[in-house]
C-alpha positions in Angstrom: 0.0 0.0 0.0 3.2 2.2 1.1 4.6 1.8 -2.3 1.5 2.6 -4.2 1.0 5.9 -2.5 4.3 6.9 -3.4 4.0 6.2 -7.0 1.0 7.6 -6.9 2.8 11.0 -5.3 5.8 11.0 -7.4 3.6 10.9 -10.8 1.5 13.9 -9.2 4.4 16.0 -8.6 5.8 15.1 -12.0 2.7 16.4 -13.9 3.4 20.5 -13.7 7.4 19.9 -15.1 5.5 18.3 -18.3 2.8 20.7 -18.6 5.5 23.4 -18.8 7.3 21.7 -21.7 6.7 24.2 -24.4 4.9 23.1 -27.7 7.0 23.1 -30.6 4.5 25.1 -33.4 5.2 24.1 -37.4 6.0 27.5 -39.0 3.6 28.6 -41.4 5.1 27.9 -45.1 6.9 30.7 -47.1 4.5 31.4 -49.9 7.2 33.6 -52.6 5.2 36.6 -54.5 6.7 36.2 -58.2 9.1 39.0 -59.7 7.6 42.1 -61.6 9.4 42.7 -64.9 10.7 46.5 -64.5 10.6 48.3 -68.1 12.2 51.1 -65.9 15.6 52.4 -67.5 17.4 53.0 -70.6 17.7 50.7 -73.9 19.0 51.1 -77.2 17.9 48.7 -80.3 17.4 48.3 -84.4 14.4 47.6 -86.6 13.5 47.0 -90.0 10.3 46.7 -92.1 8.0 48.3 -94.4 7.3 52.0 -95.7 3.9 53.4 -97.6 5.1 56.4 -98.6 1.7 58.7 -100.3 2.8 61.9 -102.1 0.3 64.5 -103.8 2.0 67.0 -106.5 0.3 70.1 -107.6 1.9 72.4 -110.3 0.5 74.2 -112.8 -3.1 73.6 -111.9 -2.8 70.2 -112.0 -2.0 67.7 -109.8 -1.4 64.1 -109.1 -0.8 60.8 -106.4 1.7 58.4 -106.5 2.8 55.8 -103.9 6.5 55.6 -102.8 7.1 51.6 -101.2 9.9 50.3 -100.0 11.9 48.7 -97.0 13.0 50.5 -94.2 16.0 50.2 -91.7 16.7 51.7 -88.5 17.7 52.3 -85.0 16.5 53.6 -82.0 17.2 54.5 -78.8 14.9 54.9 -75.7 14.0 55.5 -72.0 11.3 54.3 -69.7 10.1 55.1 -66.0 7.3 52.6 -64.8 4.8 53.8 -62.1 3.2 50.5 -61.0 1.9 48.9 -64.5 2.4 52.2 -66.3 5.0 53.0 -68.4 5.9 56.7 -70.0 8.8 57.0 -71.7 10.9 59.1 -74.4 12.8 57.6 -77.7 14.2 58.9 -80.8 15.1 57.0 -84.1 16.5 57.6 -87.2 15.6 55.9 -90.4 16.7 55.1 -93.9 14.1 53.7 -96.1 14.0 52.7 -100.0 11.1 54.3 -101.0 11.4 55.5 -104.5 10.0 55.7 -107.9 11.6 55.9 -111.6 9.9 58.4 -114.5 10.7 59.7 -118.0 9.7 63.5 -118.8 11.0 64.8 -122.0 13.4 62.1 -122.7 15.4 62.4 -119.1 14.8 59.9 -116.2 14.0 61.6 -112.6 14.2 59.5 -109.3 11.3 60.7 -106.6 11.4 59.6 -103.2 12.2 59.6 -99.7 15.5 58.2 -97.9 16.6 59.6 -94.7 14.2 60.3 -92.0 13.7 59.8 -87.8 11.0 60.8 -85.0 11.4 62.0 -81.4 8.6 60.6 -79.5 6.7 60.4 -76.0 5.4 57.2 -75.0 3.1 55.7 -72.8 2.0 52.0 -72.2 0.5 49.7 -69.7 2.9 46.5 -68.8 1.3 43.0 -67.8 4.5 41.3 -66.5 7.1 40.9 -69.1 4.1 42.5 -72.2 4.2 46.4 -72.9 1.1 47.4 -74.9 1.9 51.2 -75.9 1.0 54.1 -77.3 3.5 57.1 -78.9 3.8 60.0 -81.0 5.9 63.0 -81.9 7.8 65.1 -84.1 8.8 63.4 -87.3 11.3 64.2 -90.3 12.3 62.9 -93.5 13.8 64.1 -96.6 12.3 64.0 -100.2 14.4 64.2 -103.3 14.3 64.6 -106.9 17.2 63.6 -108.7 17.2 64.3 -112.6 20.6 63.7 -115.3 19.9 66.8 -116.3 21.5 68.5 -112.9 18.0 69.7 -111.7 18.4 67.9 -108.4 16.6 69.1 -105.3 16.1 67.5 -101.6 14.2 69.3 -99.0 13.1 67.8 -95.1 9.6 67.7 -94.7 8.5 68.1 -91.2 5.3 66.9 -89.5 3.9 64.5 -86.7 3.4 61.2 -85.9 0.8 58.6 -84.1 1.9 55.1 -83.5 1.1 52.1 -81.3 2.6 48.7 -80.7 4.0 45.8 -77.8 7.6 45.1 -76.6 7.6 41.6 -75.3 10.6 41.1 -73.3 12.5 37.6 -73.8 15.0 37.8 -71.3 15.9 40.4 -68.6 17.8 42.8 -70.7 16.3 41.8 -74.1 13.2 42.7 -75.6 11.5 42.4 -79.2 9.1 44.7 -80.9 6.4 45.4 -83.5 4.8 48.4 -84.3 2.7 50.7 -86.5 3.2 54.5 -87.0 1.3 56.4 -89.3 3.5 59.7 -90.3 2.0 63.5 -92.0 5.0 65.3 -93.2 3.0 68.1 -94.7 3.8 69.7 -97.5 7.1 71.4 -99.4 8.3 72.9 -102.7 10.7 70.6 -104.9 11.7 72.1 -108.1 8.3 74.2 -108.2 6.0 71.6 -107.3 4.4 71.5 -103.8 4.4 68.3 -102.3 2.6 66.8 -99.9 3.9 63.7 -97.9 2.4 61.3 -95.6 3.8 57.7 -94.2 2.6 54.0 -93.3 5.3 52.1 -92.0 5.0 48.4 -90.2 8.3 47.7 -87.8 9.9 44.8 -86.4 12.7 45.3 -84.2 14.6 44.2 -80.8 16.3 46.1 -78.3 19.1 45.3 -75.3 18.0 47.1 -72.4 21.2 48.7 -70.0 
């Protein structure tokens, strides 16, 4: 009876040391939020593509329309700042493109076109991770030429605006590729006489290492 009494005591006065053991609690698991491309910062790139080139002529009380088509290549050069998923930006470019057409007047073959040209641009676009839909427009500049055997050459730069849109998908961290539209108005300028009037379709393909 002695002996049960004791074991009996020595398990009561061992029950508040276990009670005090603390409780080991399973930490709650690490749940990672997945990186947000950043468009912010500067980036520098090249593009090719096509060029609509429209050009009215009006001399002498007459006038006419002819289409200038050709392939265009390029460069560009650019900077963004992104404000959550919004993107504004600034990028210039400069341009050569192909777009002329032959013609015979009075036995002597004349060359009219357009060859060197370029924008400076704002731009603004909403980014869905590592997508940038945008928006841009500007100044824009190109220069039309007549060139004639006959030494009655004449260039002049047409200056005007331009309304564009397109999306930069990037493919690694400090590469992107683009394609874009722009629709360009030149307005109008005297060549040899004739007032000219220019305006621009051009469809771009390009990529660009961002730094």
């Amino acid at each position: 009876m002695k002996r049960m009494l004791l074991a009996f005591a020595t398990l009561v006065s061992a029950t508040p040391a276990l009670a005090a053991d603390p409780v080991e609690e399973t930490p709650p698991p690490v749940v990672s939020e997945p990186a947000v491309y950043d468009w912010s910062g500067g980036y520098i790139g090249i593009y090719k593509g096509g060029s609509w080139v429209n050009g009215n002529f009006r001399f002498d009380g007459d006038s006419a329309n002819e289409d200038f088509n050709g392939f265009t290549l390029g460069k560009f050069v650019g900077y963004n700042v992104m404000y959550d998923s919004f993107v504004v930006g600034a990028e210039a470019d400069l341009t050569y493109s192909w777009n002329d057409n032959s013609y015979r007047a009075l036995g002597e073959k004349h060359e009219v076109g357009t060859d060197w040209g370029g924008s400076l641009r704002g731009r603004l676009g909403y980014a869905v991770d590592n997508t940038l839909i945008y928006a841009t427009g500007g100044w824009a500049f190109t220069n039309g030429f007549i060139d004639t055997p006959g030494g009655g050459d004449a260039d002049h730069t047409f200056n005007g605006w331009t309304l564009g849109a397109g999306v930069d998908w990037a493919v690694m961290s400090n590469v992107f590729v683009r394609a874009e539209y722009r629709f360009t108005n030149y307005g109008n300028a005297k060549l040899n006489g004739v007032k000219v009037d220019l305006d621009q379709n051009q469809a771009l393909l390009g990529v660009a290492y961002r730094f």
